[in-house]
Each structure stands twice: as C-alpha cells, then as structure tokens.
N, C-alpha and C positions, 0 to 999 in steps of 0.2 A: 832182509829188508823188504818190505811189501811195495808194490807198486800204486800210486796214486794212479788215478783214471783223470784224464783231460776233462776241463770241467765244463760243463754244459753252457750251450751258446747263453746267454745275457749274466752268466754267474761272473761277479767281480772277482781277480785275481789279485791276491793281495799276498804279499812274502813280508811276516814280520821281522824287523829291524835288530838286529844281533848288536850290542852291545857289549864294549871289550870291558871287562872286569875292571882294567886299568885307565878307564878314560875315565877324563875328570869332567862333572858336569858343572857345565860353565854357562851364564846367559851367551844367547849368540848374539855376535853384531846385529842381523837384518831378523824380522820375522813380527810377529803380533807382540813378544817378548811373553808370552803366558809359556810356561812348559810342565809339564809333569811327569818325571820317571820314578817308575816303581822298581825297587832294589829288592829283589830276595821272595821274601812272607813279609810283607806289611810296610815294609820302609819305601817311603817316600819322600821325595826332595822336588818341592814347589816354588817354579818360580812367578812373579807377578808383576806385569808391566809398574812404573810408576803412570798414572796418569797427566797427561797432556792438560793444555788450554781448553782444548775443544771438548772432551770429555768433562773436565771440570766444569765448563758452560753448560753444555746437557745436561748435567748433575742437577745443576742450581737451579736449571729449568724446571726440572721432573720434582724437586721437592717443592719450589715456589707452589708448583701445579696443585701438588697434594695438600701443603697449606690453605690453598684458596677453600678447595674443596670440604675442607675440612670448616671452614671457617663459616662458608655457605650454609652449611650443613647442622652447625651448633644454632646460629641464627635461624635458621630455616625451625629450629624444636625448640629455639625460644617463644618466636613469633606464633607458633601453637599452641605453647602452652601460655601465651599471653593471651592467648584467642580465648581458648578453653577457659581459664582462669575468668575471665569478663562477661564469657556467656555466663559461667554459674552465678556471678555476684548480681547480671541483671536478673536471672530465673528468681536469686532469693528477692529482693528486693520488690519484684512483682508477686512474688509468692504473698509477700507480709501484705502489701497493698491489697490483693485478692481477698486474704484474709480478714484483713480490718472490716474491707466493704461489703464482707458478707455475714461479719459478726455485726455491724449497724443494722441491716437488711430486718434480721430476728427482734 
C-alpha cells in the first residue's frame, strides 16, 4: 500500500462518507431535506424537500415579477407598432396631398 504525503498547507481535507451496502436510505428528521445518493453505475435515489409557506410566497413573488414584465413588455411592442403604424398612415396621407398639389401646380 502506498503512502499518502500530508497535504499542503490551505489544501482542504476531506475523507469521503462510506456507506454500508445495508443501510436503508431514509429522509432524515433535521437538514434542508434535499439528499442525493449515488448507488453503484448510475443509480440514484433523490430526495426533495416538500416546499413551505415561505417558499411558496417567494415562488408567487418571482412569477407575479416575470408576468409584469412580460406584460410591460408586449405593451411596450404594441405601443411601437401603434407608433410605427400612424407615422406610415400620416407619410401616405401627405404623400397623396403633396401629390395632388403638385399635379394642380402643372
């Protein structure tokens, strides 16, 4: 068996978590409740808090938010193309007037 070297001053020291074949994965009582163990090649067993009050609240915030903005935003390219649309109709309208008064002119 080869010898590890002590590992250099600021390097973090970390020994991963051995897990017994036989333990059952279970939510635990205390923690954030998110867990993820990887079993073998591939297997994985995902747990997912359910979400609280307060999470729910922030939710409903952050999409209200994206609604407004979204909402601003369709309005904001209507209100353009209402612009757009009113300049051309006055261009044509003086265009024809221009016209007229330079076809009398002759």
């Amino acid at each position: 068996m080869t010898q590890q070297g002590t590992p250099k001053r600021g390097e973090p020291r970390t020994e991963p978590e051995i897990l017994l074949p036989n333990r059952r994965f279970e939510r635990p009582d205390r923690g954030s409740g998110i867990r993820i163990f990887v079993i073998g090649r591939g297997g994985q067993r995902t747990y997912f808090a359910k979400p609280g009050p307060l999470s729910a609240l922030v939710a409903t915030i952050v999409l209200g938010a994206l609604l407004v903005v979204t909402l601003v935003f369709a309005l904001g390219v209507l209100l353009i193309a209402a612009l757009v649309v009113g300049v051309l109709v006055v261009a044509l309208i003086l265009s024809s007037l221009l016209r007229g008064y330079l076809r009398r002119l002759r």
